[in-house]
C-alpha positions in Angstrom: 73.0 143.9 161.8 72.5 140.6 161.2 71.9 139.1 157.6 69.3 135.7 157.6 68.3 133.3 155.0 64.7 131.4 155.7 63.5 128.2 155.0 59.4 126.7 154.8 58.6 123.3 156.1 55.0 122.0 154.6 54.1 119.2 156.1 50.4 117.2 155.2 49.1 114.3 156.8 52.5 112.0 157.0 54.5 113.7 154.3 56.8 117.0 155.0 59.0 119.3 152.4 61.0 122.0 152.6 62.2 124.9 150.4 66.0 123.7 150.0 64.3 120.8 148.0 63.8 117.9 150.8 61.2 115.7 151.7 60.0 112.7 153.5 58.0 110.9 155.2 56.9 110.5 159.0 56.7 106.9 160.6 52.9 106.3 160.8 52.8 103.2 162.7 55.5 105.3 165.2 53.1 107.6 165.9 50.5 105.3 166.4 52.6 102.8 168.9 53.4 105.8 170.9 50.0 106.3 171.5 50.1 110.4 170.0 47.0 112.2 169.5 49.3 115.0 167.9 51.8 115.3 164.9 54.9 114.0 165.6 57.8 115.9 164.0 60.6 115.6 165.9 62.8 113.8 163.9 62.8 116.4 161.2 62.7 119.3 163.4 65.8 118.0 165.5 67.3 117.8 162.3 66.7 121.4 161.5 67.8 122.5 164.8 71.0 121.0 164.4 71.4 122.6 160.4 70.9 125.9 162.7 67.7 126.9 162.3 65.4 128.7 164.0 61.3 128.4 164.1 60.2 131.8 163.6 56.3 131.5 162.3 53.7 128.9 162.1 50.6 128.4 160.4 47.9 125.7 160.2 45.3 125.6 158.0 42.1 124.0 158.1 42.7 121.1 155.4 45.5 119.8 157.9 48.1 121.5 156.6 51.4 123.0 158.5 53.4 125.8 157.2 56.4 126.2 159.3 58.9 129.2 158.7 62.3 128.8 160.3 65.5 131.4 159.7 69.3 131.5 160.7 72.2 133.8 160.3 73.0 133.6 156.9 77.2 132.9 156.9 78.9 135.0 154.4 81.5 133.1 151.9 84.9 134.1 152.5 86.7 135.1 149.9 90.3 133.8 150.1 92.9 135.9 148.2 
């Protein structure tokens, strides 16, 4: 059975944070040149998918606010004797 560790993404308006403690910001004027009608997140997202993380829930409330819940296989320390 597999062990997993989870991690929230909030993300508001242009701003995002996570439970391990990081946060940023998204390019505004980005999103504007491309001409996106939608969030764009990818930047942080690929960057979660590369940390191993999985999206596993998502919720969106009506103030514009994102709660995104990812998880991954939780590695176990080795203990070297």
């Amino acid at each position: 059975m597999s062990d997993w560790e989870y991690m929230d993404l909030v993300i508001y308006e242009n701003r995002w944070a996570d439970s391990s403690g990081r946060s940023g910001c998204f390019n505004k004027e980005l999103v504007r040149d491309l001409g996106l009608s939608a969030p764009f997140w990818g930047q942080a997202l690929n960057e979660i998918g590369h940390e191993g993380w999985e999206l596993c829930g998502w919720e969106t409330y009506s103030s514009g606010l994102h709660r995104l819940l990812f998880k991954r296989s939780k590695v176990r320390e080795r203990v070297e004797a």
